[in-house]
MIROZA-994868 format. One record per residue: residue number from 0; residue in one letter; x, y, z of N, C-alpha, C, O in turn. Coordinates in steps of 0.2 Angstrom, whole numbers, plus 5000, padded with zeros to 4 digits. Layout:
// residues N
REC;seq;type;neast;nnorth;nup;caeast;canorth;caup;ceast;cnorth;cup;oeast;onorth;oup
REC;NUM;a;X;Y;Z;X;Y;Z;X;Y;Z;X;Y;Z $
...
// end
This chain:
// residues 88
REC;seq;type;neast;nnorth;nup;caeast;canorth;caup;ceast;cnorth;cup;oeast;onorth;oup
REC;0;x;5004;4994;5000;5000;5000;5000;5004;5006;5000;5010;5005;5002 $
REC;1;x;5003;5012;4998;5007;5015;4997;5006;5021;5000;5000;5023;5002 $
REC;2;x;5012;5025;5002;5006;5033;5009;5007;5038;5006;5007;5043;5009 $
REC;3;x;5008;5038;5000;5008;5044;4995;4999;5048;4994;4994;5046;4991 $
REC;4;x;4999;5051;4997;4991;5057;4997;4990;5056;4989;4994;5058;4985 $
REC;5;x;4983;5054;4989;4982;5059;4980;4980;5064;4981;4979;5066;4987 $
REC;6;x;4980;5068;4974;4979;5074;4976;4976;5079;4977;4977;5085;4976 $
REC;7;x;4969;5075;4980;4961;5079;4982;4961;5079;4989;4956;5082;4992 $
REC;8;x;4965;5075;4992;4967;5074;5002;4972;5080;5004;4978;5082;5001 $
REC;9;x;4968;5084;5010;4970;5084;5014;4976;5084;5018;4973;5083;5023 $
REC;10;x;4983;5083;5019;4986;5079;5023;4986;5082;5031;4985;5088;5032 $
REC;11;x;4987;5077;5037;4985;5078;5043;4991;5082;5047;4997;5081;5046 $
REC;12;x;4990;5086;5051;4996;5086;5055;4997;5093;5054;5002;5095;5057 $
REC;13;x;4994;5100;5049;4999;5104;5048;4995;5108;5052;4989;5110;5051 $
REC;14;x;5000;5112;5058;5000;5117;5061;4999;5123;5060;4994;5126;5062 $
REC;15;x;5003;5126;5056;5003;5133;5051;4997;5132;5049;4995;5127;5047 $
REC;16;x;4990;5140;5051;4984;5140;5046;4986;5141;5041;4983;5137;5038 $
REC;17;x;4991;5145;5036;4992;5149;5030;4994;5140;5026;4991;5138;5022 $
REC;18;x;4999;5137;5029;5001;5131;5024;4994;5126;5024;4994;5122;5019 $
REC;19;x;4991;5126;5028;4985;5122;5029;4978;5125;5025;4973;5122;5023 $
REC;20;x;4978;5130;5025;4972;5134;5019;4977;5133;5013;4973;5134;5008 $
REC;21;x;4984;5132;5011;4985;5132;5004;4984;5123;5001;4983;5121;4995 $
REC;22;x;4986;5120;5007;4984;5113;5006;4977;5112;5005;4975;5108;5001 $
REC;23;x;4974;5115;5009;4964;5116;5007;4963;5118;5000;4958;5116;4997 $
REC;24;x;4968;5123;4998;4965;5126;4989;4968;5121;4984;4965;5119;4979 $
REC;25;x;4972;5119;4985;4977;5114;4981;4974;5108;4979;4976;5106;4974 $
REC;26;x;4970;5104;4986;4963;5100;4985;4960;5100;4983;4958;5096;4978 $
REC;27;x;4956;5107;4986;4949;5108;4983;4950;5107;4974;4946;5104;4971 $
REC;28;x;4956;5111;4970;4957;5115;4965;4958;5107;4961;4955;5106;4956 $
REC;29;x;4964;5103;4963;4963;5095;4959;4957;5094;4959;4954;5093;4953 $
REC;30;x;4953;5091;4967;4945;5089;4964;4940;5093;4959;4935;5091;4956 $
REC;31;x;4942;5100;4957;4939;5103;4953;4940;5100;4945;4937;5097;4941 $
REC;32;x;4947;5101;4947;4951;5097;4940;4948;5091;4936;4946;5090;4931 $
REC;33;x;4947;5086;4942;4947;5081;4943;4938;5078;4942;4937;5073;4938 $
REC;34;x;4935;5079;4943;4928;5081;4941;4927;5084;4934;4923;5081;4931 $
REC;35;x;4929;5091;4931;4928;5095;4926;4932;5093;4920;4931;5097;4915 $
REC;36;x;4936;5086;4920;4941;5085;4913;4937;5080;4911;4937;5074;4913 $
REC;37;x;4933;5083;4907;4929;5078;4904;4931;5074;4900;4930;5068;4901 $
REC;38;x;4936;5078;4893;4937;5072;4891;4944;5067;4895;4946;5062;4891 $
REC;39;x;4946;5068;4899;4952;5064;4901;4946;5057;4905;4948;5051;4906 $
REC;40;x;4940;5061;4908;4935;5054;4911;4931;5050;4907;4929;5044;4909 $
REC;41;x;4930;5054;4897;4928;5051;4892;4934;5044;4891;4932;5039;4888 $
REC;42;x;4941;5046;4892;4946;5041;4889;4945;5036;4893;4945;5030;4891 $
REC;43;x;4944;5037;4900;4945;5033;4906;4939;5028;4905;4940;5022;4904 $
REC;44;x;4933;5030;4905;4927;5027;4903;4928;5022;4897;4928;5016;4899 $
REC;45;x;4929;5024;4893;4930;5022;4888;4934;5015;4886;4931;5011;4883 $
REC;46;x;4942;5015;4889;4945;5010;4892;4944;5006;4894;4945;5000;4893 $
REC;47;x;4939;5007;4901;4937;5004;4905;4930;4999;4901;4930;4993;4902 $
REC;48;x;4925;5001;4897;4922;4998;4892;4924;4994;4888;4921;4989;4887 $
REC;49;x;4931;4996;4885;4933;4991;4879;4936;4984;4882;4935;4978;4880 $
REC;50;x;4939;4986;4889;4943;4981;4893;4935;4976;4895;4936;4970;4893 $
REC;51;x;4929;4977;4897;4924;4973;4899;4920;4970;4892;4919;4964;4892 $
REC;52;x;4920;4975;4888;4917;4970;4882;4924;4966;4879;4922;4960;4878 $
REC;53;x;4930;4967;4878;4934;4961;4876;4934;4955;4880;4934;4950;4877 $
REC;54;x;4933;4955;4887;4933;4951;4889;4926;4946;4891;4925;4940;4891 $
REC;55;x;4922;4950;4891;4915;4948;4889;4915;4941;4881;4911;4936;4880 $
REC;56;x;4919;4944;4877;4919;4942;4870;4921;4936;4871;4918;4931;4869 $
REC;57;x;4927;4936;4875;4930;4929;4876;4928;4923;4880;4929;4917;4880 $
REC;58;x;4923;4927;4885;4918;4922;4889;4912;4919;4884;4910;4913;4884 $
REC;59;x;4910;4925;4881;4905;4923;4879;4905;4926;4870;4903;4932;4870 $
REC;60;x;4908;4923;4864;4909;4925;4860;4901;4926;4853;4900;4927;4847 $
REC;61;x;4899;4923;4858;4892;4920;4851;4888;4927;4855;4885;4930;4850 $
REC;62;x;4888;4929;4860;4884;4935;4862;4886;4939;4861;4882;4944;4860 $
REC;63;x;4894;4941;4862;4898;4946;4859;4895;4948;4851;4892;4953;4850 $
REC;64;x;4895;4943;4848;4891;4945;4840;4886;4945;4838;4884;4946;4833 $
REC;65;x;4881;4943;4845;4875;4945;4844;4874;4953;4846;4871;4957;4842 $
REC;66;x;4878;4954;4851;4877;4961;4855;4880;4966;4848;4877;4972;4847 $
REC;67;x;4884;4964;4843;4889;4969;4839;4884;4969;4834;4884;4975;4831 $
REC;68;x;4879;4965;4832;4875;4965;4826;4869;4969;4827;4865;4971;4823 $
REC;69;x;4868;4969;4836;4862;4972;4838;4863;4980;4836;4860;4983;4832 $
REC;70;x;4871;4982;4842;4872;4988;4841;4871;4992;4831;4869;4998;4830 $
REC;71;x;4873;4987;4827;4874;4988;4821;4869;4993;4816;4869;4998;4813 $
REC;72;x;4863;4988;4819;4856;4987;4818;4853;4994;4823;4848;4997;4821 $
REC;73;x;4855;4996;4826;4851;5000;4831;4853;5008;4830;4850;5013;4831 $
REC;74;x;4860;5006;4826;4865;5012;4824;4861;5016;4818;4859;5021;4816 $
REC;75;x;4861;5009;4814;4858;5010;4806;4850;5012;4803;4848;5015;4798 $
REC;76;x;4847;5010;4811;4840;5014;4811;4840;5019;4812;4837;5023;4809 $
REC;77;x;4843;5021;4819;4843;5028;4820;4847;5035;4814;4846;5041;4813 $
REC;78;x;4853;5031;4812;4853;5035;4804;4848;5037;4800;4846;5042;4798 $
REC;79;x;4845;5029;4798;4840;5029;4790;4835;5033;4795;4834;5039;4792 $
REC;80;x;4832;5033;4801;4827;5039;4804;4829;5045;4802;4825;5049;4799 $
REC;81;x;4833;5046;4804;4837;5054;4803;4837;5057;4797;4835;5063;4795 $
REC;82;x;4841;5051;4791;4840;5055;4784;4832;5053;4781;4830;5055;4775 $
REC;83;x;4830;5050;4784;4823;5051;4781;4817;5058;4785;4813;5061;4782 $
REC;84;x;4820;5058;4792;4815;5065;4793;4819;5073;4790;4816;5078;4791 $
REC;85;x;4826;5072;4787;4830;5077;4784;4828;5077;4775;4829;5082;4772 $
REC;86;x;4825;5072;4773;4826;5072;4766;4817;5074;4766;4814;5074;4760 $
REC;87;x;4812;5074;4772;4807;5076;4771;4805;5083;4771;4799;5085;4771 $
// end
């Protein structure tokens, strides 16, 4: 385990109000970070999806291609929907 603080923690112990309010802004200011970087949480997400369905595939490959022809099919309707209420 490792006693390295990430870096939206507080560390305990500091005396000094002035070092202890910059350790407070410094927190708060990564959690802000850290919440608002959308697409850095769109990559993470996203990773995290390819890693569950790859491995889904491998558990289960016959529903892997069922799910891939689903998505296909669902993708392909909501196109042909669109260029048909655009070409009206």
């Amino acid at each position: 385990m490792s006693s390295e603080l990430p870096d939206t923690a507080v560390p305990l112990g500091i005396a000094d109000p002035v070092q202890k309010a910059r350790a407070e802004l410094k927190a708060a200011l990564a959690a802000i970070e850290h919440k608002a970087n959308l697409p850095k949480r769109a990559v993470i997400a996203t990773d995290r999806a390819s890693r569950e369905a790859r491995a889904y595939a491998r558990r289960n490959p016959t529903g892997a291609a069922a799910a891939a022809v689903g998505v296909a099919v669902a993708v392909g309707a909501v196109v042909w929907g669109v260029a048909r209420l655009i070409a009206r």
